[in-house]
C-alpha positions in Angstrom: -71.6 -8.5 70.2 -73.8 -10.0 67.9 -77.9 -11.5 68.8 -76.2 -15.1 68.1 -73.6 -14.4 70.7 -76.2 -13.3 73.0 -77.9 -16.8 72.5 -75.4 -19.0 73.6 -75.2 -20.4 76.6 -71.9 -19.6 78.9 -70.5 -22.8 78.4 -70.8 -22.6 74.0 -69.8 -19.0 74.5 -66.1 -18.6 73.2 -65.6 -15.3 75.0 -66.4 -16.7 78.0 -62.8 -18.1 78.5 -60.2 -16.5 80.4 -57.1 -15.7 78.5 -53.3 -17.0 79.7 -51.9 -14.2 80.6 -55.4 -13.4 82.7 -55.0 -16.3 84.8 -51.2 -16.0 85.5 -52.1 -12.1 86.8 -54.6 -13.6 88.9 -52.1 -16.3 90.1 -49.2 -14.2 90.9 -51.5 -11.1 92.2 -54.7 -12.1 93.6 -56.4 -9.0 93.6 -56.7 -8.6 90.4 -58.1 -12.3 90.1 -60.6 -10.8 92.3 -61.4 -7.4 90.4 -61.8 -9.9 87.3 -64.3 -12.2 89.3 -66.9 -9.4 90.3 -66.0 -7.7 86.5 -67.3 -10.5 84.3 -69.8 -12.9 86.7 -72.7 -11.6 85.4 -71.8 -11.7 81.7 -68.8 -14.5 81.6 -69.3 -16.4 83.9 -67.3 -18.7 83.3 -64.0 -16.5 82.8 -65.1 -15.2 86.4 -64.8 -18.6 87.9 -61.7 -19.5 86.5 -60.3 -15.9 87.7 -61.0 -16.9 91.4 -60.0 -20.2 91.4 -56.5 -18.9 90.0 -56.6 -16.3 92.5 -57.4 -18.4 95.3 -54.3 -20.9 94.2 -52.2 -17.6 94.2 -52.9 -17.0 97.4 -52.8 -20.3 99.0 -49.3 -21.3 97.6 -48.5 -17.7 98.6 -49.1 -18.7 102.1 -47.8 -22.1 101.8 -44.3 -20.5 100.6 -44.4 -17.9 103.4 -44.7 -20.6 106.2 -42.3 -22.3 104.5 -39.9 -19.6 104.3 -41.1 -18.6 108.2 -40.2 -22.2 109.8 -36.4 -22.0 107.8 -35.6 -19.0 109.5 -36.3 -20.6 112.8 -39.6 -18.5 113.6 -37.8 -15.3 114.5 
């Protein structure tokens, strides 16, 4: 990483964006959205946010579906 890198502030950083396919593993396995999160908050903090908040949409729709799927079977 170069000093000018170092400089920036997270938001002008252009590392400190989490990549597609990052966010879609966080989605579908919220885990690793969470590994990711305490990974890169201290450098990225940015890309660490954006890692829990797809995480945390994983899991809610995730829960969502298996109520969903709990009520259609008639509880049993």
């Amino acid at each position: 990483m170069t000093e000018q890198q170092d400089l920036l502030t997270p938001q002008e950083n252009p590392d400190d964006k989490l990549s597609t396919g990052l966010q879609v593993l966080s989605f579908c396995i919220p885990l690793a959205g969470t590994i990711i999160y305490f990974s890169e908050k201290g450098k990225y903090p940015n890309k660490a946010k954006a890692a829990c908040h797809a995480a945390l949409w994983g899991m809610g729709i995730g829960i969502l579906l298996n109520l969903i799927a709990t009520m259609a079977r008639g509880g049993n």
